[in-house]
C-alpha positions as CSV (number, residue, x, y, z in Angstrom):
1,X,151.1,132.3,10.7
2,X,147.8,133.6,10.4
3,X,147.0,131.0,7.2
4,X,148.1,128.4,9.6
5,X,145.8,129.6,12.5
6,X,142.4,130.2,10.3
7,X,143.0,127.0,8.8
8,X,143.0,125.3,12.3
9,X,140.2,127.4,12.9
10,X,138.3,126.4,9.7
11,X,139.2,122.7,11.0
12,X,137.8,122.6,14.4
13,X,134.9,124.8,13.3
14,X,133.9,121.7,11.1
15,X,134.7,119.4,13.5
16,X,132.5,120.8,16.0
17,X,129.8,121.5,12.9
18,X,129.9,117.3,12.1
19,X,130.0,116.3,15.9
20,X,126.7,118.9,16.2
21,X,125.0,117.4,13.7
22,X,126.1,113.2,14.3
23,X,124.1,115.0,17.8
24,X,121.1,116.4,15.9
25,X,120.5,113.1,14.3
26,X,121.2,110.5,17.4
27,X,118.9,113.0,19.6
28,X,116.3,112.7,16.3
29,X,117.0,109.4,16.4
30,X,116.3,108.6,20.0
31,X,113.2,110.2,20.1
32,X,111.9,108.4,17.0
33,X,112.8,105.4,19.3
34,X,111.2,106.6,22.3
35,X,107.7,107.2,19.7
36,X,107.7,104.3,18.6
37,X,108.4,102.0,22.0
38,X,105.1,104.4,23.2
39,X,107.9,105.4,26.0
40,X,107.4,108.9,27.3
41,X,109.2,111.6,25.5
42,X,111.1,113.3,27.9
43,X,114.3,115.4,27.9
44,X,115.8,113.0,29.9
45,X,114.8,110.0,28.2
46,X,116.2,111.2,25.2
47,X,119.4,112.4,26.5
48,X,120.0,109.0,27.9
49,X,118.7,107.3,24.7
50,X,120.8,109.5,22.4
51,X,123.5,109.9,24.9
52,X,124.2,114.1,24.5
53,X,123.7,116.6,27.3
54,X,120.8,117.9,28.3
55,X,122.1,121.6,27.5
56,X,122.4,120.5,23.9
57,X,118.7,119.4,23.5
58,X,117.9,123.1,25.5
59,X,119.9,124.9,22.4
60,X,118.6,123.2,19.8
61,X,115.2,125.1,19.5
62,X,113.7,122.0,16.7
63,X,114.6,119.1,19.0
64,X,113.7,121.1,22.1
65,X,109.9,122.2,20.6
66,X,109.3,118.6,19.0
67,X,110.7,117.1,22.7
68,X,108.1,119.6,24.4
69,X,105.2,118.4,21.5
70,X,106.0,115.2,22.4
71,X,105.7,115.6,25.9
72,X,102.4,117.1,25.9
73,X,100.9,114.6,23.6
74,X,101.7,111.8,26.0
75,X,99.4,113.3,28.6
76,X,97.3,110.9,28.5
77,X,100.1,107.8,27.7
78,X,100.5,107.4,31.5
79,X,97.1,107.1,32.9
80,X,97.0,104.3,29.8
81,X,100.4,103.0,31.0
82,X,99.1,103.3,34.6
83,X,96.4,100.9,33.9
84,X,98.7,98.2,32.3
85,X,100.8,98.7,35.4
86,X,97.3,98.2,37.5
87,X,96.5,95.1,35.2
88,X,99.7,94.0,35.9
89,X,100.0,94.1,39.3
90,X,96.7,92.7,39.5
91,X,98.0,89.2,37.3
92,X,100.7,88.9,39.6
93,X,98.6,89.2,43.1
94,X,96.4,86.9,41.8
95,X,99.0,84.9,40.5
96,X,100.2,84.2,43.9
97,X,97.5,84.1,46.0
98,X,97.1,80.7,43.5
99,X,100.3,79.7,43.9
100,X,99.7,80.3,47.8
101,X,95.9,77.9,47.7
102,X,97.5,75.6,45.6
103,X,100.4,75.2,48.7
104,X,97.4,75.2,51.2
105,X,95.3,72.9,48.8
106,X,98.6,70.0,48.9
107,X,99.0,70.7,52.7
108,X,95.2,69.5,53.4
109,X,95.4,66.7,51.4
110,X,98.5,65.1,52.6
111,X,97.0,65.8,56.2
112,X,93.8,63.8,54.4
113,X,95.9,61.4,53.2
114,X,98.4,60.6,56.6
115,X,95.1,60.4,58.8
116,X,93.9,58.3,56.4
117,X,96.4,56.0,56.7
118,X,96.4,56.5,60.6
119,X,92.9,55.5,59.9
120,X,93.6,52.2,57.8
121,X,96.5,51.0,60.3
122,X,94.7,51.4,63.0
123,X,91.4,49.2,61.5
124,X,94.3,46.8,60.6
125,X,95.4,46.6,64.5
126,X,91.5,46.1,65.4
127,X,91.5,43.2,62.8
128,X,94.2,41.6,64.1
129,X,93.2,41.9,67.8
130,X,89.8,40.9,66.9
131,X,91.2,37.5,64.8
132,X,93.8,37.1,68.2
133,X,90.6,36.8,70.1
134,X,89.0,34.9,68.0
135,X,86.2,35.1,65.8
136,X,83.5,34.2,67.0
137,X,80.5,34.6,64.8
138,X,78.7,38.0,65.8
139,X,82.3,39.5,65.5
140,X,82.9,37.9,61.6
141,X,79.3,39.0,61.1
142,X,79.6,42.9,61.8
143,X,83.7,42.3,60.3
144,X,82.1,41.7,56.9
145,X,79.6,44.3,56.9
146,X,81.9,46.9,57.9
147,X,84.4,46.0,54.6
């Protein structure tokens, strides 16, 4: 019985051995993902990325020292990454306060344009009341000028 017992042994001891190191290399993995997107290296980033625990990244002293490394390099990555954000935010105010003079800029003209033709209708009705009355030739005089 004891052959059958240390060969289960020897079995799920390289099981767990392979699942540790498919692990290793998806958390090695991740972060060269993480590097190379210019994400932030963070524990969590690259358990989510590589999809193991956080306690395995902890017990691993090379991923958890590179993670660390990593994390300290990209000091300055977010006041960079701030700054697009800032540059960003910036396109997109702008961006709408456009969008909102544009709006504005087509609400005025149409006003422009409807008392404009308020405007021409109501020279048409002075036309036609003037020709009702008749012309007489001081009116057809000041008429022509005015056209």
């Amino acid at each position: 019985m004891t052959g059958t017992r240390d060969r289960r042994v020897a079995v799920l001891t390289a099981a767990a051995r392979a699942k540790s190191q498919r692990a290793t290399h998806a958390a090695d993995q991740a972060i060269r993902a993480l590097v190379k997107r210019v994400d932030l290296v963070t524990f969590s980033a690259v358990q989510r990325e590589a999809s193991v625990s956080h306690a395995f990244l902890y017990k691993h002293p090379e991923l958890r020292q590179r993670i660390e490394y990593l994390r300290g390099q990209h000091g300055a990555a977010p006041t960079a990454r701030q700054s697009i954000n800032s540059e960003n935010s910036l396109v997109i105010t702008l961006t709408q306060q456009i969008a909102e003079l544009k709006k504005h800029h087509r609400e005025q003209t149409q006003a422009l344009r409807d008392a404009l033709e308020q405007a021409h209708g109501e020279n048409l009705d002075l036309r036609r009341e003037i020709a009702r009355r008749g012309n007489t030739p001081h009116t057809a005089a000041s008429i022509a000028t005015t056209t």
